[in-house]
Every structure is written in structure tokens, then in C-alpha cells.
C-alpha positions as CSV (number, residue, x, y, z in Angstrom):
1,X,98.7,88.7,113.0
2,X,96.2,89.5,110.0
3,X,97.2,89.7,107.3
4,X,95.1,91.0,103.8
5,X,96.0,89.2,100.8
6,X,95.2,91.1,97.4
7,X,94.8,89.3,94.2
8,X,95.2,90.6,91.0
9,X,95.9,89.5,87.2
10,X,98.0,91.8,85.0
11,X,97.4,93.0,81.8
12,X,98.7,89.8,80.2
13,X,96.6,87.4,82.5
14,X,99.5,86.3,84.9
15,X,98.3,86.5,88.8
16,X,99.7,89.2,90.8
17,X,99.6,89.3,94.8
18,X,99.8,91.8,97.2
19,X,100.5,91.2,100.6
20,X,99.7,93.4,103.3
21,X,100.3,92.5,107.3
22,X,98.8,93.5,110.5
23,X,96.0,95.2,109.3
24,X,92.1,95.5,110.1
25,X,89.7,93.3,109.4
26,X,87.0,95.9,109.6
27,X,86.6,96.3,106.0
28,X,84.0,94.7,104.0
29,X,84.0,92.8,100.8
30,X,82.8,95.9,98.6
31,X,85.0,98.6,100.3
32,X,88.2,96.6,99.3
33,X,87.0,95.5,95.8
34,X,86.6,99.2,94.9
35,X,89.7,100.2,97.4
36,X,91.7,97.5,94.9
37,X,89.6,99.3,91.9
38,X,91.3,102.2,93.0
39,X,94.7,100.5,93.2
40,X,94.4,99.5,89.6
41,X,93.7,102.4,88.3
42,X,96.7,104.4,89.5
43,X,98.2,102.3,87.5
44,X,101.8,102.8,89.5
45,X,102.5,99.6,89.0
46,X,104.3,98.4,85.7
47,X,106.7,96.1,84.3
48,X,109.9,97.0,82.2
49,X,107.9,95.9,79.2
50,X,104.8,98.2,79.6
51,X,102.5,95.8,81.2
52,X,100.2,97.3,84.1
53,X,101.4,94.6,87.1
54,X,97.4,95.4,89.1
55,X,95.3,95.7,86.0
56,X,92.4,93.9,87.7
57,X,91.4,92.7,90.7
58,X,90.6,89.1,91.6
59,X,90.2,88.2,95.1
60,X,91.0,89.4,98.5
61,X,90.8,87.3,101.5
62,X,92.1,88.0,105.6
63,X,94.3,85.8,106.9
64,X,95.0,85.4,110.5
65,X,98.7,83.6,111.3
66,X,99.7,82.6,114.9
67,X,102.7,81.8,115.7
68,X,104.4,79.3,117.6
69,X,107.6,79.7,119.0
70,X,109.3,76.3,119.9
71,X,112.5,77.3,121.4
72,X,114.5,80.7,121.4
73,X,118.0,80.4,122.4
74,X,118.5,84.0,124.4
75,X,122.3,83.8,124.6
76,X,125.1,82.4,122.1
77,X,126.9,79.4,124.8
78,X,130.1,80.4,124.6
79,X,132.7,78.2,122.5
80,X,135.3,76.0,124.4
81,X,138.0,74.3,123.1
């Protein structure tokens, strides 16, 4: 699965992630900075006490997980007494 992580600090410095699965990886670095520039400046993101929650963006990098299944039991075994 890919996965696009988006990192961003808030208007009082904390870091702030976004997490967003099975997506393309056909983007390049400059169409998500200023896709994330965009994000920020909606500014539909804010916290109970004011602060904007995207105010800048930090990094972005692609991820690719695999998974891998050990064992999936595909029926409950019925209970005996």
C-alpha cells in the first residue's frame, strides 16, 4: 500500500501529521509542497484555542507498507465442554 505522509508545524511550532493511504506516487516534490501550500492556507484546520493546526509545511515523504499475514483463522472452532 502507499501511503503519503504530510508534515506540518502549527502556528505554535508543534509538528502536525497528515496521513494519507493508497495513493499515487506520481506526484513530484514541488506539486505537493505547493498542493500542502494550498492546504495551509485554507486554513480549515484549527484548534479550540485559535491556533491554525497546518500553518506550514515541513516535509512529505511516500511510504510503501507490505504486509504480511502470518495466520488467519477463517472460522471460530466451536467451544466444547
Amino acid at each position: 500500500m502507499k501511503v503519503l505522509n504530510l508534515t506540518f508545524r502549527d502556528s505554535q511550532g508543534k509538528t502536525r501529521r497528515v496521513r494519507l493511504t493508497n495513493v499515487t506516487t506520481a506526484h513530484d516534490k514541488d506539486t505537493v509542497h505547493q498542493i500542502m501550500d494550498q492546504l495551509s492556507g485554507l486554513k480549515l484546520f484549527v484548534a479550540a484555542d485559535g491556533s491554525e493546526l497546518l500553518a506550514h509545511p515541513v516535509a512529505a515523504e511516500y511510504v510503501d507498507t507490505t504486509a504480511a499475514s502470518l495466520f488467519k483463522e477463517e472460522k471460530a472452532a466451536p467451544v466444547t465442554h
